[in-house]
PyMOL Python script that loads the backbone (N, CA, C, O; Angstrom):
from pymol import cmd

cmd.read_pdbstr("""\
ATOM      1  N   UNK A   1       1.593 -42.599  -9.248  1.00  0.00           N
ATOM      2  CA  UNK A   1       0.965 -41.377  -8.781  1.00  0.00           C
ATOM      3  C   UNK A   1       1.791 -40.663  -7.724  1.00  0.00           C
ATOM      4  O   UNK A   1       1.529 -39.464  -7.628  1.00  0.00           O
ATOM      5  N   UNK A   2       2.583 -41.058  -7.036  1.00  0.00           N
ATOM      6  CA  UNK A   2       3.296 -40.511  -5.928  1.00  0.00           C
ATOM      7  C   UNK A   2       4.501 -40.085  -6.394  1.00  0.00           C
ATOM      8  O   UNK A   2       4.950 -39.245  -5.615  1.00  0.00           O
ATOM      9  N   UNK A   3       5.314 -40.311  -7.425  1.00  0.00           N
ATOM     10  CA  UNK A   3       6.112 -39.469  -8.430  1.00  0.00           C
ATOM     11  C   UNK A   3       5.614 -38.498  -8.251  1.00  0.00           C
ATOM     12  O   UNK A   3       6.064 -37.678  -7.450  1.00  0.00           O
ATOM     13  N   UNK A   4       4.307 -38.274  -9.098  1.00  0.00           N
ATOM     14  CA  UNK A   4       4.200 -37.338  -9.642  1.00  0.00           C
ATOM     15  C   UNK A   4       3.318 -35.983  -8.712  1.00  0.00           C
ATOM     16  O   UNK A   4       3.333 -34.882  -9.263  1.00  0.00           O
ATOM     17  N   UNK A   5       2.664 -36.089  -7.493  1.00  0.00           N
ATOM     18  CA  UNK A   5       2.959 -35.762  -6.688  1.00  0.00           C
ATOM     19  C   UNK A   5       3.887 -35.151  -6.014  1.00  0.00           C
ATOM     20  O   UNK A   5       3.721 -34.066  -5.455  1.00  0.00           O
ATOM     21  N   UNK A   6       4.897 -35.786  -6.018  1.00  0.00           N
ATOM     22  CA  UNK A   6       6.008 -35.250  -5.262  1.00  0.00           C
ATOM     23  C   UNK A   6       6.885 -34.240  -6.100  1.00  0.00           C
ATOM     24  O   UNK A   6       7.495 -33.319  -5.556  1.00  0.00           O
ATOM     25  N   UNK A   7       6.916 -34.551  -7.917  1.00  0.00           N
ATOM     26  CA  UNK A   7       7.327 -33.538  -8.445  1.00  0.00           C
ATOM     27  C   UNK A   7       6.235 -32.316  -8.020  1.00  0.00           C
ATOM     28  O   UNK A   7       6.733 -31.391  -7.377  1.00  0.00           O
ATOM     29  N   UNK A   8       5.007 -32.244  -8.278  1.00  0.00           N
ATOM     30  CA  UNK A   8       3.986 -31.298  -8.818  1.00  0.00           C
ATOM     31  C   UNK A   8       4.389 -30.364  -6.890  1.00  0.00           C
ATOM     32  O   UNK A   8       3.992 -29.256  -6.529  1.00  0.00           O
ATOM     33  N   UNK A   9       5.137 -31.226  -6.202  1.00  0.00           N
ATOM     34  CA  UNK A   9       5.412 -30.664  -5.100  1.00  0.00           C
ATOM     35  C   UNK A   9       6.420 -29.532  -4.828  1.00  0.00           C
ATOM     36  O   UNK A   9       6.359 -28.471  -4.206  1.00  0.00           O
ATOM     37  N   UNK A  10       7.330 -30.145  -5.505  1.00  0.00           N
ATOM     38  CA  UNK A  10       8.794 -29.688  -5.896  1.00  0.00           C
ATOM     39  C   UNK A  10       8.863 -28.660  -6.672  1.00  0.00           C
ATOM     40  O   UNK A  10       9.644 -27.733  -6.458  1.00  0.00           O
ATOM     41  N   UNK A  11       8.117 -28.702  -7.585  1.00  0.00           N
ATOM     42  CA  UNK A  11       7.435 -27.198  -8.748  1.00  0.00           C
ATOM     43  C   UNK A  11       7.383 -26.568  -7.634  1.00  0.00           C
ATOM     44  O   UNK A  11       8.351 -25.973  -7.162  1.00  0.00           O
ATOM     45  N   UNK A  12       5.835 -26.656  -6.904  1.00  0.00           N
ATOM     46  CA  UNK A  12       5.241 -25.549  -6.635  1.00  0.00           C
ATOM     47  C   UNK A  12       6.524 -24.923  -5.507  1.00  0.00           C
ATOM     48  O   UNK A  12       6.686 -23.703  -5.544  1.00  0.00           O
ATOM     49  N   UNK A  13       7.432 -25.751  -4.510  1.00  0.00           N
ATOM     50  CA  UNK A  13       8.268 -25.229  -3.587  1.00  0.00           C
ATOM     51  C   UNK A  13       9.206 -24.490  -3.922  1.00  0.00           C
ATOM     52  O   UNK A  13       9.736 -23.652  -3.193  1.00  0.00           O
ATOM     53  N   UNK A  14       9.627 -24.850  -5.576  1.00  0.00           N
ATOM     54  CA  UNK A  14      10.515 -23.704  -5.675  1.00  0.00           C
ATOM     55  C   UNK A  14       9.780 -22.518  -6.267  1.00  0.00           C
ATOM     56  O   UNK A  14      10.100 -21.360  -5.999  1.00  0.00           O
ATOM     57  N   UNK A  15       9.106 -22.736  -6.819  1.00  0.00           N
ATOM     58  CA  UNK A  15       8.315 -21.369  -7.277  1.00  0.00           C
ATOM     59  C   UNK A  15       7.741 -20.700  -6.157  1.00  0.00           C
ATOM     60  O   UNK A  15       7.484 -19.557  -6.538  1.00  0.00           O
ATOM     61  N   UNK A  16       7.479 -20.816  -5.205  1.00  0.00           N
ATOM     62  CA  UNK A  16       7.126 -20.226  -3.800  1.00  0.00           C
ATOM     63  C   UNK A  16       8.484 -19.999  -3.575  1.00  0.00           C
ATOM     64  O   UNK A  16       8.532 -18.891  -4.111  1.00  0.00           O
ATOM     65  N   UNK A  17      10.004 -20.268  -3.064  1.00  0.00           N
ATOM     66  CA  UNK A  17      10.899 -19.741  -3.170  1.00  0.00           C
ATOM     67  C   UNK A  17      11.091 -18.717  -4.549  1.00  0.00           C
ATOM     68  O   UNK A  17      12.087 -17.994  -4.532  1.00  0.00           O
ATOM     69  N   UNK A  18      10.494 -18.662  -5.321  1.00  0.00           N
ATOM     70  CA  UNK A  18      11.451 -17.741  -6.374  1.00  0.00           C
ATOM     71  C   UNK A  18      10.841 -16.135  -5.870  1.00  0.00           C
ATOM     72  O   UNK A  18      11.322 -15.003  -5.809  1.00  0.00           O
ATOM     73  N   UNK A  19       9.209 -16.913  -5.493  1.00  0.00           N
ATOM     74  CA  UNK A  19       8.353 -15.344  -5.845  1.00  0.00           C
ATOM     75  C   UNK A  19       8.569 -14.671  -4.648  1.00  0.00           C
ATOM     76  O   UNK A  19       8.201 -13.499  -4.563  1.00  0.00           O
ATOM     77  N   UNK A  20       9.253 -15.375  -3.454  1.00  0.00           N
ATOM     78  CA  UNK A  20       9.762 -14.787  -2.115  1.00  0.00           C
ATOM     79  C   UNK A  20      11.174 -13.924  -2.565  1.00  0.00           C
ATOM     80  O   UNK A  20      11.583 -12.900  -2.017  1.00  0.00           O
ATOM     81  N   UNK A  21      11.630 -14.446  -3.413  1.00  0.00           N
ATOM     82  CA  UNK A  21      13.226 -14.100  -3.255  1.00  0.00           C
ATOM     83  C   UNK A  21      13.034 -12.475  -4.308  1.00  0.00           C
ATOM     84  O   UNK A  21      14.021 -11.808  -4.620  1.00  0.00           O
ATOM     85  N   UNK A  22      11.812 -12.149  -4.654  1.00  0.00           N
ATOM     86  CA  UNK A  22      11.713 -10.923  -5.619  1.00  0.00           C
ATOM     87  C   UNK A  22      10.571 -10.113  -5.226  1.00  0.00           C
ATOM     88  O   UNK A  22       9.775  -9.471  -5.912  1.00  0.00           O
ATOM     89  N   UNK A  23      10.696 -10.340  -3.572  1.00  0.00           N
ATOM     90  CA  UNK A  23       9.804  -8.972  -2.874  1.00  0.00           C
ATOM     91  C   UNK A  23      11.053  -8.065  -2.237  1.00  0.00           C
ATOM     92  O   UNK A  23      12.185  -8.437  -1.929  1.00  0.00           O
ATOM     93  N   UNK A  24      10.526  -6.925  -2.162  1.00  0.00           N
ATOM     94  CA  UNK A  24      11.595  -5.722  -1.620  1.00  0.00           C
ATOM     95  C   UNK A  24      11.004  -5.251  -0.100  1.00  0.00           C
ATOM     96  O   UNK A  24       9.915  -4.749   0.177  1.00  0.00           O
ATOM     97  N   UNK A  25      11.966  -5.551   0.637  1.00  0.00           N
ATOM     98  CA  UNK A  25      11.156  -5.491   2.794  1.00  0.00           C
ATOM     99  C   UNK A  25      11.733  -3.878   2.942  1.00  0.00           C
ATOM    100  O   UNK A  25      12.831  -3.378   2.694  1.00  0.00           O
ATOM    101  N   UNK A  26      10.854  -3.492   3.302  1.00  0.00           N
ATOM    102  CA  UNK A  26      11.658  -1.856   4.207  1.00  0.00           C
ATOM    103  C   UNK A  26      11.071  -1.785   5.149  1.00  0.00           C
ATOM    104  O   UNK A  26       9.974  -2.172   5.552  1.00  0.00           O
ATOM    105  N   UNK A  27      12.031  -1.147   5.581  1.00  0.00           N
ATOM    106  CA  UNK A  27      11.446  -1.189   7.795  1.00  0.00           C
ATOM    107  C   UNK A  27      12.190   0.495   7.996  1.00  0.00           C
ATOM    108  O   UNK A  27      13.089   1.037   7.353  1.00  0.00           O
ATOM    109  N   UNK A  28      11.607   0.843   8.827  1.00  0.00           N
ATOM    110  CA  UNK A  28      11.589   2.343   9.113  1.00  0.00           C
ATOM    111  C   UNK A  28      10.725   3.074   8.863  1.00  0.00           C
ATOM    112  O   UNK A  28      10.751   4.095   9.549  1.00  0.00           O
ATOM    113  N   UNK A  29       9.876   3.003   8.104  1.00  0.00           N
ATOM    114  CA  UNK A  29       8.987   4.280   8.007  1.00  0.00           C
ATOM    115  C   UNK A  29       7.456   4.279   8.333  1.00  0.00           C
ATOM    116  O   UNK A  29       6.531   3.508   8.075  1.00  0.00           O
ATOM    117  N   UNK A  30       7.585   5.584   9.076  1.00  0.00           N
ATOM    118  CA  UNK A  30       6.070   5.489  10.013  1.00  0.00           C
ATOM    119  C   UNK A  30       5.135   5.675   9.399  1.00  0.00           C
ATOM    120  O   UNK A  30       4.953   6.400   8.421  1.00  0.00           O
ATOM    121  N   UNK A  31       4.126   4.666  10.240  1.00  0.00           N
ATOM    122  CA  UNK A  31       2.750   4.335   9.688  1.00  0.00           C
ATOM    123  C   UNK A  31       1.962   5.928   9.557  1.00  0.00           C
ATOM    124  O   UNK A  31       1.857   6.536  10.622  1.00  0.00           O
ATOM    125  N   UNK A  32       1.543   6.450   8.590  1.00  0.00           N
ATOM    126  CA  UNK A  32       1.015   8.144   9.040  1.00  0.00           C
ATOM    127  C   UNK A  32       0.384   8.121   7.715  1.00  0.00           C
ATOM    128  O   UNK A  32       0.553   7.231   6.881  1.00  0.00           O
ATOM    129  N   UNK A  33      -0.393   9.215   7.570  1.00  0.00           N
ATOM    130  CA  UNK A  33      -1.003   9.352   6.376  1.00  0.00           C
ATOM    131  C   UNK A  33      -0.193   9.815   4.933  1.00  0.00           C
ATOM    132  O   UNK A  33      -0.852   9.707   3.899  1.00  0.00           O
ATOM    133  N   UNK A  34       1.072  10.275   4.841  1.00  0.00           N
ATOM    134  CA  UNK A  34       1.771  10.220   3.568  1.00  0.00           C
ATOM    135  C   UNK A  34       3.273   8.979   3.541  1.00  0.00           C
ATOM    136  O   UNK A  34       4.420   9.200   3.152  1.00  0.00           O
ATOM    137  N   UNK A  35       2.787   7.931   4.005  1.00  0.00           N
ATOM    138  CA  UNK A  35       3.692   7.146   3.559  1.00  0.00           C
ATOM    139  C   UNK A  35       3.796   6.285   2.442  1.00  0.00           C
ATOM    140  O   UNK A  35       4.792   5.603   2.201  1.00  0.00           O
ATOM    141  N   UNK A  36       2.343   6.330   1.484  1.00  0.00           N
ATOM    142  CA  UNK A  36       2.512   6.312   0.194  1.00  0.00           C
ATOM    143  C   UNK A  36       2.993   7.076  -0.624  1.00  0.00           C
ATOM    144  O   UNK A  36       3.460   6.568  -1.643  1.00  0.00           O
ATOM    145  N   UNK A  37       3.035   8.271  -0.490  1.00  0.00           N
ATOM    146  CA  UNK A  37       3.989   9.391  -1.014  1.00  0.00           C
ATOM    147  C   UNK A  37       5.671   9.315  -0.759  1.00  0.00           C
ATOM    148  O   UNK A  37       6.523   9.912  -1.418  1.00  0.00           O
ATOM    149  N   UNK A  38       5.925   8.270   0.563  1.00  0.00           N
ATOM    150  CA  UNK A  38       7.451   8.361   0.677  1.00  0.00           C
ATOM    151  C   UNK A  38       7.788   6.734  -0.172  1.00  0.00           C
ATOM    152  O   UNK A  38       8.746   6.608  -0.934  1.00  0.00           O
ATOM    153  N   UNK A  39       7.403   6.284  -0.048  1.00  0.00           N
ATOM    154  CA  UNK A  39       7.814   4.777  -0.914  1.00  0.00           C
ATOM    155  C   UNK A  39       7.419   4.962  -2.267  1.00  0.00           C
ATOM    156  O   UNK A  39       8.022   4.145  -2.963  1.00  0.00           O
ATOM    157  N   UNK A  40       6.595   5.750  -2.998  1.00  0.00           N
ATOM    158  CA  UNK A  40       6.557   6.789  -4.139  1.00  0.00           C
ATOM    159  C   UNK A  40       7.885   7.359  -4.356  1.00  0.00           C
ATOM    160  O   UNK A  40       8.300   7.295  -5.513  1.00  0.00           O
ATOM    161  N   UNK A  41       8.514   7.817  -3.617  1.00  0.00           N
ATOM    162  CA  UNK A  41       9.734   8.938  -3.374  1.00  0.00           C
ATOM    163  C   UNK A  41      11.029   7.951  -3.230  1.00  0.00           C
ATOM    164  O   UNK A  41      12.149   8.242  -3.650  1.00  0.00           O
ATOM    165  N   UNK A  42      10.689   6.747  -2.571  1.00  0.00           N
ATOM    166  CA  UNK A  42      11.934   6.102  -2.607  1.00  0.00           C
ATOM    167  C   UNK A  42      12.018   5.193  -3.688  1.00  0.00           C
ATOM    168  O   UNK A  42      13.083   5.046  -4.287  1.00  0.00           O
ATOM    169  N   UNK A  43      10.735   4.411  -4.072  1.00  0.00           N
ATOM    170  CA  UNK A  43      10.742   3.694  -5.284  1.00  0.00           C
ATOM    171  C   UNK A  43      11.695   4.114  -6.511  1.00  0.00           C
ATOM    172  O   UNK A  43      12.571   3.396  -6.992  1.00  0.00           O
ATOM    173  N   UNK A  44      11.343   5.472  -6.942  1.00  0.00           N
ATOM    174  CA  UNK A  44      11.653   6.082  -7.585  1.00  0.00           C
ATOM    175  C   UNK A  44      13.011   6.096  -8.047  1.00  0.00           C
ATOM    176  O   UNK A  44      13.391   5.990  -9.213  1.00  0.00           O
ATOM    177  N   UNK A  45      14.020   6.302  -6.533  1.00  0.00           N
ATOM    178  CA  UNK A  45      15.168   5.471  -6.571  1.00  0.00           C
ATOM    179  C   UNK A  45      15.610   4.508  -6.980  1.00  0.00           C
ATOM    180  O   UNK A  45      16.316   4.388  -7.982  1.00  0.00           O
ATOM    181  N   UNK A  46      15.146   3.457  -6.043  1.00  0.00           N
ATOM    182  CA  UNK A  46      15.198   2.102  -6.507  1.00  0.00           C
ATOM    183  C   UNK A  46      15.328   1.692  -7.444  1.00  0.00           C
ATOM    184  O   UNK A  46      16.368   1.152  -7.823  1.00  0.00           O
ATOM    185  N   UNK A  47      13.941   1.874  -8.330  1.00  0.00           N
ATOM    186  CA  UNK A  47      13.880   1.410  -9.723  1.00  0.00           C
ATOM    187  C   UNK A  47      13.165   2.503 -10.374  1.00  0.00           C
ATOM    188  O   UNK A  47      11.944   2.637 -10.453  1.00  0.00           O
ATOM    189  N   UNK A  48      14.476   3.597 -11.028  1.00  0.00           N
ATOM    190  CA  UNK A  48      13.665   4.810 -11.560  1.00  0.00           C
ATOM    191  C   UNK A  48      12.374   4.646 -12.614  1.00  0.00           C
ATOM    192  O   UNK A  48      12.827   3.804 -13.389  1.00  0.00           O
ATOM    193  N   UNK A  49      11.539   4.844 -12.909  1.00  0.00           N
ATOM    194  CA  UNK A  49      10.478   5.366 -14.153  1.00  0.00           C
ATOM    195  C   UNK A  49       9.283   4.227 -13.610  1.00  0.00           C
ATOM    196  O   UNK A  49       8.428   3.905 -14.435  1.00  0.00           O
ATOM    197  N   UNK A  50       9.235   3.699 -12.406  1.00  0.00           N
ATOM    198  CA  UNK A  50       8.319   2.989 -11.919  1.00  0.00           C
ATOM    199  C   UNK A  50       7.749   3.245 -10.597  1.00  0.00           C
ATOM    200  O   UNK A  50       8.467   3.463  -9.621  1.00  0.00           O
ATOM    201  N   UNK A  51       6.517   3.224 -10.547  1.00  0.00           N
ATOM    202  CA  UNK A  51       6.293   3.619  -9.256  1.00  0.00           C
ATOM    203  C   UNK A  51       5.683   2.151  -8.259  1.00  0.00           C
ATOM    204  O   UNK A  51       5.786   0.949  -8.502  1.00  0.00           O
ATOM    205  N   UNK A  52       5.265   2.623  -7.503  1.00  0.00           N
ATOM    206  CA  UNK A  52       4.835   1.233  -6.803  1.00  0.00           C
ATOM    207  C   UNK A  52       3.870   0.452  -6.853  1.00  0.00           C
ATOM    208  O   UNK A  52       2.779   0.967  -6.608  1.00  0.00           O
ATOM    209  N   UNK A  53       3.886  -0.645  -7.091  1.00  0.00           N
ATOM    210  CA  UNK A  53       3.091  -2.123  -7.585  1.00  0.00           C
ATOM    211  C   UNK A  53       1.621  -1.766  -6.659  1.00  0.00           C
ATOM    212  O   UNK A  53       0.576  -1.171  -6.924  1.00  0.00           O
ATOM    213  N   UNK A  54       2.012  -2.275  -5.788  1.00  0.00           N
ATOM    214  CA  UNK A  54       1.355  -2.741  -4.678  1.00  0.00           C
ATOM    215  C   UNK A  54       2.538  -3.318  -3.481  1.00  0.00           C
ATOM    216  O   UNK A  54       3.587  -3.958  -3.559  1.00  0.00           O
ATOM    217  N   UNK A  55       1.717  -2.693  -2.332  1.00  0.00           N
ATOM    218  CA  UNK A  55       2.687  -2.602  -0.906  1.00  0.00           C
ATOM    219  C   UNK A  55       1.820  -3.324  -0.237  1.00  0.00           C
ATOM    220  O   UNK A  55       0.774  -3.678  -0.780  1.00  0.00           O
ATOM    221  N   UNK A  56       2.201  -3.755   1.430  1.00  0.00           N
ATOM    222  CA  UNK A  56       1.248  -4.061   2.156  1.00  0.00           C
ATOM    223  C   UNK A  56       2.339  -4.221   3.340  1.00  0.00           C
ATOM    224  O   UNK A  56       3.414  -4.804   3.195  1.00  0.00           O
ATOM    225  N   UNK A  57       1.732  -3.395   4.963  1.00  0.00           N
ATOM    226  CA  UNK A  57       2.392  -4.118   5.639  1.00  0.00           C
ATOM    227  C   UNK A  57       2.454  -5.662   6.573  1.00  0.00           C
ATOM    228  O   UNK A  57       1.531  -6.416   6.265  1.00  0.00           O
ATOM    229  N   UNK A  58       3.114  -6.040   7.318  1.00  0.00           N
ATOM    230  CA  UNK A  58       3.245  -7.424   7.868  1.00  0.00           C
ATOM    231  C   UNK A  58       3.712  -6.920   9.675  1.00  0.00           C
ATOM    232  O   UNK A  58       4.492  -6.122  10.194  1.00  0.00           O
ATOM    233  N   UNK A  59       2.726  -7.909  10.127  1.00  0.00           N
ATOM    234  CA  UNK A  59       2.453  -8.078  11.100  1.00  0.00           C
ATOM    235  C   UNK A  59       1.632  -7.266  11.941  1.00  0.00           C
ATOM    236  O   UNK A  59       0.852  -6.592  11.269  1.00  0.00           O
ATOM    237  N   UNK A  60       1.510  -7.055  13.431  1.00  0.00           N
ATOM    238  CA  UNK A  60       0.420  -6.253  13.821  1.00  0.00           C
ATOM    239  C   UNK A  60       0.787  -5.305  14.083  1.00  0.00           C
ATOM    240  O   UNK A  60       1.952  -4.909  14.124  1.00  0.00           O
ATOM    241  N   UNK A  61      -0.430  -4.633  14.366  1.00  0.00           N
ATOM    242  CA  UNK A  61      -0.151  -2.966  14.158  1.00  0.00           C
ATOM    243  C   UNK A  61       0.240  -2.823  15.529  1.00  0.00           C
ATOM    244  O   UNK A  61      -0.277  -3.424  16.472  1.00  0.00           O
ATOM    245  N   UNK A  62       1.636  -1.594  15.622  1.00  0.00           N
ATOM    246  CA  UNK A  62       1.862  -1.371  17.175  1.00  0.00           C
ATOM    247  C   UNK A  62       0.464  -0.937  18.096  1.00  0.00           C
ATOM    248  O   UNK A  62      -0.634  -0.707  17.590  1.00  0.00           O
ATOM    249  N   UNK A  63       0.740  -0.888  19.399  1.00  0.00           N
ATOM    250  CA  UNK A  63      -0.212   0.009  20.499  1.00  0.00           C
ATOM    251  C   UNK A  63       0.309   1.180  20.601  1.00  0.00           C
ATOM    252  O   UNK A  63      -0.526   2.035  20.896  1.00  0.00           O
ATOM    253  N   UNK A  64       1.442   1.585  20.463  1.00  0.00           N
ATOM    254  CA  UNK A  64       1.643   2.828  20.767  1.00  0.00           C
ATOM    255  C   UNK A  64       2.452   3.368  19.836  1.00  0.00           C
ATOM    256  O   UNK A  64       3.213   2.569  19.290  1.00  0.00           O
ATOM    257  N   UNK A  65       2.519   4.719  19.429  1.00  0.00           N
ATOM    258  CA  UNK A  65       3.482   5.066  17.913  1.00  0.00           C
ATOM    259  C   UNK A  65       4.576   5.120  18.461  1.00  0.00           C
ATOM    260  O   UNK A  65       4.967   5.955  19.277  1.00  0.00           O
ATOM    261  N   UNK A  66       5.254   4.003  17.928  1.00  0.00           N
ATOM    262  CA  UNK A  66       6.623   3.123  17.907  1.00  0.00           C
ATOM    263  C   UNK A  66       7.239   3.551  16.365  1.00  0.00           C
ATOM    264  O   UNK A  66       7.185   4.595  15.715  1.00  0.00           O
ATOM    265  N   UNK A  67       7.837   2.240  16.121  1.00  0.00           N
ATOM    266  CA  UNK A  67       8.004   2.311  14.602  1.00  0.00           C
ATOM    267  C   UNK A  67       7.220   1.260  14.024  1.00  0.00           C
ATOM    268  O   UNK A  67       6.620   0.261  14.419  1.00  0.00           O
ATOM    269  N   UNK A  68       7.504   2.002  12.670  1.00  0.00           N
ATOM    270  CA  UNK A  68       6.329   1.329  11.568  1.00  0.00           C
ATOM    271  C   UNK A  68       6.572  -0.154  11.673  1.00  0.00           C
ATOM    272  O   UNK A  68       7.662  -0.701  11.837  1.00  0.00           O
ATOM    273  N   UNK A  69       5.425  -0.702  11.556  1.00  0.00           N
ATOM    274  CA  UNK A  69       5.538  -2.409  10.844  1.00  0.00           C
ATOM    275  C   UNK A  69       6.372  -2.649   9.341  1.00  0.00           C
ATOM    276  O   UNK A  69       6.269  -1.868   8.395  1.00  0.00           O
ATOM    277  N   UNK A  70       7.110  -3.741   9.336  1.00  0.00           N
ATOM    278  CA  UNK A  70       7.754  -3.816   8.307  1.00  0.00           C
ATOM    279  C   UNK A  70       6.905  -3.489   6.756  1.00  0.00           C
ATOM    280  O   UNK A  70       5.741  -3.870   6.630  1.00  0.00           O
ATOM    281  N   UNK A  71       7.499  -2.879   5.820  1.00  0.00           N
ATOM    282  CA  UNK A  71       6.588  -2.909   4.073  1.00  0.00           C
ATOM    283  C   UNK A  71       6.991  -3.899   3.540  1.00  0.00           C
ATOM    284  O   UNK A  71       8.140  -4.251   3.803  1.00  0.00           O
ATOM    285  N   UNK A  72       6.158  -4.715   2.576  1.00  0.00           N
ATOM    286  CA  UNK A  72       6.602  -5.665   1.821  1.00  0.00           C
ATOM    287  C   UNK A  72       5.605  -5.439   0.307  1.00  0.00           C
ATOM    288  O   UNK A  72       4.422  -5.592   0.003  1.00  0.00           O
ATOM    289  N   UNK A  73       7.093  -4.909  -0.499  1.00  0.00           N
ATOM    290  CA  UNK A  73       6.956  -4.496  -1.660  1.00  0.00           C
ATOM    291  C   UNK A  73       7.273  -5.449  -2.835  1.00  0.00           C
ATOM    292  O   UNK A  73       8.405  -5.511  -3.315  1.00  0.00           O
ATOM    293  N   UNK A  74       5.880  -6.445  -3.435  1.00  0.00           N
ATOM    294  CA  UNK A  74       6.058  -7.542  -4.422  1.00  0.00           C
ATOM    295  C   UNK A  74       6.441  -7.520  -6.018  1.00  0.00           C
ATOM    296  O   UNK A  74       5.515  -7.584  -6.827  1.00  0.00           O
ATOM    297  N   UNK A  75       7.846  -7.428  -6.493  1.00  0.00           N
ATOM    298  CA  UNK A  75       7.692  -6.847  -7.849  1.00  0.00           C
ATOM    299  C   UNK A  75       7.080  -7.910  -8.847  1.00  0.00           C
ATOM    300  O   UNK A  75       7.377  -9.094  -8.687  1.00  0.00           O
ATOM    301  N   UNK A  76       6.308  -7.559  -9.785  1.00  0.00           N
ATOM    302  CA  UNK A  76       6.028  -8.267 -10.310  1.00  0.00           C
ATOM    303  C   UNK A  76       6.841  -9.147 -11.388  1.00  0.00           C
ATOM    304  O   UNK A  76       7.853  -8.651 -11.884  1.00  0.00           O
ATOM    305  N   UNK A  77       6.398 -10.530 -11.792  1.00  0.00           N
ATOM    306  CA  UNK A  77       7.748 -10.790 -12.848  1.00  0.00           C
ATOM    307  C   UNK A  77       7.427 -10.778 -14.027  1.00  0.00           C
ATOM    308  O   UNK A  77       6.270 -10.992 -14.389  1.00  0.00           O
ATOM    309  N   UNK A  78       8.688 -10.451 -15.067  1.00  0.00           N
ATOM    310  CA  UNK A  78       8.010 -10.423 -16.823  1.00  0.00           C
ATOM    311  C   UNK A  78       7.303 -11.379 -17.075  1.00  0.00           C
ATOM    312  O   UNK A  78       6.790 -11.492 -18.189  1.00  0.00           O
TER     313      UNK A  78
END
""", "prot")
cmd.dss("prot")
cmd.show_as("cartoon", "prot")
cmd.util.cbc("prot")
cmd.orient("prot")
């Protein structure tokens, strides 16, 4: 039982490494009411004829308008 454990461990650690290594981080852009419209606008770039998955930012929100909290943009996989 502790084999197999330790594989069913080993799975899940690299697959938690894979699904980390295929999110997209952007930092710079302020928290305001059309910044779904600019990661819309930059996506677009990125990876033309797709727009954005789902975003979310990370960590806490400033006290004072600073700069934005980092985006963390998860692509999905085939």
């Amino acid at each position: 039982m502790q084999i197999r454990s330790k594989i069913t461990h080993d799975i899940n650690e690299q697959m938690n490494r894979y699904q980390k290594r295929i999110n997209i981080i952007i930092m710079g852009i302020p928290e305001n009411s059309c910044e779904q419209q600019t990661l819309n606008d930059l996506f677009r770039i990125i990876w033309a004829g797709h727009a954005v998955p789902t975003w979310c930012r990370l960590g806490d929100k400033p006290k004072e308008n600073g700069r934005g909290r980092i985006i963390k943009i998860p692509i999905p996989t085939p």
